[in-house]
N, C-alpha and C positions, 0 to 999 in steps of 0.2 A: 615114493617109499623105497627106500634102498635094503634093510636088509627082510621084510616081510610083505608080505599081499595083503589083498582086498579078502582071499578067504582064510586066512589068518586071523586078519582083526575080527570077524564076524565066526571064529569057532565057536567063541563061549556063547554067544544067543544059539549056534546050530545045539550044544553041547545042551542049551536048558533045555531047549525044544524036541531032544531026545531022550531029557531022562539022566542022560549023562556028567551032567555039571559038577564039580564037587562038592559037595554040602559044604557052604560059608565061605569057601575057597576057589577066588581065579588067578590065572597066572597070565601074564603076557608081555613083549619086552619090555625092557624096562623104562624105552622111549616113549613108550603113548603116553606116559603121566608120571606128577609126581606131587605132592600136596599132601594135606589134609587124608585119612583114609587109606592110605598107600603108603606097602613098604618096601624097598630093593634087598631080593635076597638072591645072591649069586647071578646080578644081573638082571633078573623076571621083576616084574613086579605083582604085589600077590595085593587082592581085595576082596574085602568079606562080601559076602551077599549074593543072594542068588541070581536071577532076572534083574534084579535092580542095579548088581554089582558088575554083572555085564553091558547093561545098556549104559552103563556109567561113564563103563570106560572107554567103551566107542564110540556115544557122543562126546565126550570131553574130547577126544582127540582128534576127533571132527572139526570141533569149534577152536579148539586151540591151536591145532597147526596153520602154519603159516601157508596159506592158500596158495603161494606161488610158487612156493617150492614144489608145492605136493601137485599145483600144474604141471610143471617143466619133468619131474619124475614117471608121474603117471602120463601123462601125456607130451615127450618130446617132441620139440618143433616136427612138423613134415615136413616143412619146407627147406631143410637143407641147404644149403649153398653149396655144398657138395665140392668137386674139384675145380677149385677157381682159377682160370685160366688167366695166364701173365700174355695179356692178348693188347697189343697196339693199333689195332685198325684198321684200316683203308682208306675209310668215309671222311667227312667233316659234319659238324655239328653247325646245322642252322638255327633261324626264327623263323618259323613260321607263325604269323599271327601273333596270336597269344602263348603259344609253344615253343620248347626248344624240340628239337629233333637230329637226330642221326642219321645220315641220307650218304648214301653210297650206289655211285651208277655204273653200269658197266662200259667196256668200250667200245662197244656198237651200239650205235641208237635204238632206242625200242618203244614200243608203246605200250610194253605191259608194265607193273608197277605191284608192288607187292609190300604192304602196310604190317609191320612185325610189334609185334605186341608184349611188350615186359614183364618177366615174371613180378614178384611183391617186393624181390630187390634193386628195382627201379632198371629206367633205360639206359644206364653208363656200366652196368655188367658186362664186365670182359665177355664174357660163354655170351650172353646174349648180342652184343656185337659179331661174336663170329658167326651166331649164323646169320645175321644178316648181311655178313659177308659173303659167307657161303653163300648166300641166295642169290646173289647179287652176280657170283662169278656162273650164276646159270642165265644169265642175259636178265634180267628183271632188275629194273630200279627198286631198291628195297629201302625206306623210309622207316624209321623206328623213335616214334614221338614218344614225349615225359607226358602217357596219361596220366600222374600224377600232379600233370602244370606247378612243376615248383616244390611240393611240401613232399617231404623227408620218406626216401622207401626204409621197406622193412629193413633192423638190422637185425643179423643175425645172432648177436649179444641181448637182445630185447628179453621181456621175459615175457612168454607166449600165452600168458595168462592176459596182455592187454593187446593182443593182437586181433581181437572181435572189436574193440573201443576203434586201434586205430584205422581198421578197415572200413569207419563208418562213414567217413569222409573222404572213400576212396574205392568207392563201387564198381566193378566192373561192368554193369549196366547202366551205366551214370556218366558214359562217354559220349552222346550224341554231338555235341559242341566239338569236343577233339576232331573225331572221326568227320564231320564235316570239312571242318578245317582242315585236314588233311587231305583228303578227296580235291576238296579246290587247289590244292596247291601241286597234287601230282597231274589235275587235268590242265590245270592254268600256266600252271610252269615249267612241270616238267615232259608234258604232251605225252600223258598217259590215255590210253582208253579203255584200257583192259587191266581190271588191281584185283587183284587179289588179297587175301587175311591171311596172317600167320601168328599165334599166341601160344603162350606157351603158362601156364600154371593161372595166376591170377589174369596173364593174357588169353590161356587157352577159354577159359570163362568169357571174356570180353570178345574172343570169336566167335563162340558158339551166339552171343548176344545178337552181335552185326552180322551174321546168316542170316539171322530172324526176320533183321529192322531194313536191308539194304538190299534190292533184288541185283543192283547195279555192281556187285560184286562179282566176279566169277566165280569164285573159288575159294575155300576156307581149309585150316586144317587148326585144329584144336589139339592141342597138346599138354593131356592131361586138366580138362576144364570140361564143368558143366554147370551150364544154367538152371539152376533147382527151383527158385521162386514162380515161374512164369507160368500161367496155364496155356499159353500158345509155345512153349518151346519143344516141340517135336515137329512146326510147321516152319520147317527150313525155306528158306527165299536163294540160299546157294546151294550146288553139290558141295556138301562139305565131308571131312575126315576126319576120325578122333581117333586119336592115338591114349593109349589107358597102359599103365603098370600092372601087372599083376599084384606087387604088395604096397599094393598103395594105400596108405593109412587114412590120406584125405577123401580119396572118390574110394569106396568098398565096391567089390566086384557085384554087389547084389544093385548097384546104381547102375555100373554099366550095363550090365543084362536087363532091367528095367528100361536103358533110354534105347537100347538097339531094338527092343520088341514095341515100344512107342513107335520109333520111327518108321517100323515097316508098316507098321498100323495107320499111320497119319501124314509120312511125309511125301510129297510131291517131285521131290528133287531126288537126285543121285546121293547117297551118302555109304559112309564104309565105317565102322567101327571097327576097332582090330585093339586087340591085348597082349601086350609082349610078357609071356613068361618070366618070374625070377627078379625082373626088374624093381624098383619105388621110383616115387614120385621125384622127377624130375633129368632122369636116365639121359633124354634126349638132349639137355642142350647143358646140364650140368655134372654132367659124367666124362670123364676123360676115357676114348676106348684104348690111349695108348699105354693107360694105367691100372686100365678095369677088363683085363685078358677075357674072364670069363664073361663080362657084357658085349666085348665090343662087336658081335654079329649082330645083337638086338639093336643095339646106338644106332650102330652103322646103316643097317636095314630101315630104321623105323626113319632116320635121315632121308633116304633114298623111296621111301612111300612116301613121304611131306612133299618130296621135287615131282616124284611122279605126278603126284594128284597137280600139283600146280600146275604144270608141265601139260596136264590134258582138257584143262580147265580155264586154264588163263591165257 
C-alpha cells in the first residue's frame, strides 16, 4: 500500500466503535473502491452508512486488490541480493555424483574441508563464491554444491507472494542425499578428515539442520538461519555459531533470544550466538564493506568470527 496503512484503512470501524463516525457519511482514498454506492469527490471517496459502510469498504478492498501487489508492498522481499559482486573465482565447477558443485583448494595440502551452503539465490552467486573463496585462502578445501540439484534458485524479480510455493520443493532440511554425497567425495577424493559447515540464509537453515543430523562434523556457523520446525533442534551434534542481524525482518530478535536461552538449557556442545547491531538480513556475505562505510566493522568482524570458530574447530 503505497500511499496509506493498515491503520488508515481500519479508522472508520475504530471511528464506529467510538462513537465518532459520521452519520451516513465515510471518507477514504479514493483507491480502495469504486462501483455501485461510491462517489469521488476531490479525490476521497465518500459512502453512506454506518458499520456496514465501513466494513464495506474494507472488505471490498481486501477482496479486490491484487494480492501480489499488496505482498511485495506490505511485505518486501528480505532476502535482497544486495550488492552483487562482479566476482570471477578461483575454483572449478565439478560433478559430483548427482550434483554440480564449486570446489576450490588451497596450495598446501590439508585434511580439513569445509562444505558452504547457498543462500535461496542458488550456488553460482558471485558474494557466495567469494567467500568460499575466502575460506579456502585460510587453508580449508571449501566445496559449495547446487543443494538445489538443477531447478532454478530464487530470482530476485520474482514476486514474493510465491516464494512459500517455491520453497516447497526446496527444503533446507531435505538435504540428507546432497550432504552425503558430498561428505563421500571430500573423504574419498579429496582426503578430507575434518569438514566443517558454512551456510549462509537459506544455507544458514541447512546448517543449523546438519549440526543436528551429523556428529562427524566439526564445526558449523550459521549465518542468519534457524531451524523452527524441529522438536530436537536445540540438541546440537556440533559446536556451532550463529551469526543474527539486528533488523532482520526474516529471523525477529524475539527468535534469537528464544534459541540462545533453549540452548543453554538443552545443548551439549559448544555454541555462541552473537547479533550485530544496525545490520539486516544477509550483511555478511551480500553487503560490500567497500561501499557500506558504516557496516564494514560489522561485515568485517562477523567474517572473522565465522574463520575463528572454524579455525578452532575444524
Amino acid at each position: 500500500m503505497k500511499d496509506f496503512q493498515l491503520s488508515e484503512l481500519l479508522m472508520p470501524l475504530r471511528q464506529f466503535l467510538s462513537g465518532t463516525l459520521p452519520d451516513g457519511i465515510w471518507e477514504g482514498p479514493s483507491e480502495w473502491k469504486s462501483g455501485p454506492g461510491f462517489a469521488h469527490v476531490g479525490g476521497r471517496v465518500r459512502r453512506a452508512g454506518h458499520l456496514s459502510g465501513a466494513l464495506s469498504v474494507i472488505f471490498s478492498f481486501l477482496l479486490t486488490a491484487d494480492r501480489a501487489t499488496m505482498a511485495n508492498e506490505a511485505r518486501p522481499c528480505p532476502c535482497d541480493i544486495g550488492d552483487k559482486i562482479e566476482y570471477g573465482s578461483l575454483g572449478e565447477d565439478v560433478q559430483i555424483e548427482h550434483i554440480k558443485a564449486y570446489v576450490v583448494k588451497p596450495k598446501a595440502p590439508t585434511e580439513k574441508a569445509l562444505i558452504v551452503i547457498q543462500d535461496i539465490f542458488g550456488w553460482q552467486l558471485p558474494n557466495t563464491r567469494y567467500m568460499v573463496d575466502m575460506l579456502a585462502s585460510q587453508g580449508y578445501i571449501a566445496v559449495c554444491p547446487d543443494f538445489f540439484v538443477g531447478q532454478e534458485p530464487w530470482d530476485p524479480s520474482n514476486d514474493w507472494s510465491g516464494f512459500e510455493k517455491w520453497l516447497e520443493e526446496k527444503k533446507p532440511t531435505n538435504i540428507n542425499k546432497e550432504v552425503d554425497v558430498v561428505l563421500k567425495y571430500l573423504k574419498g577424493q579429496c582426503g578430507a578428515s575434518r569438514i566443517g559447515v558454512v551456510g549462509f540464509c537459506w544455507g544458514g537453515v541447512a546448517t543449523h539442520y546438519i549440526s543436528l543430523q551429523y556428529p562427524e562434523i566439526k564445526a558449523g556457523v550459521s549465518v542468519y538461519g534457524i531451524v523452527r520446525e524441529q522438536e530436537d533442534r536445540y540438541d546440537l551434534k556440533s559446536p556451532t555459531f550463529f551469526i543474527f542481524a539486528e533488523n532482520d525482518f526474516v529471523i525477529p530478535l524475539d527468535q534469537v533470544t528464544a534459541l540462545e536461552e533453549k540452548l543453554k538449557e538443552k545443548c551439549a556442545v559448544d555454541f555462541q550466538v552473537k547479533i550485530f547491531p544496525n545490520q539486516t538480513h544477509g550483511f555478511v556475505h551480500r553487503k560490500r564493506e567497500d561501499i557500506n562505510e558504516p557496516d564494514r566493522r560489522y561485515i568485517q568482524e562477523a567474517r572473522q568470527d565465522m574463520i575463528n570458530w572454524l579455525n578452532k574447530y575444524v
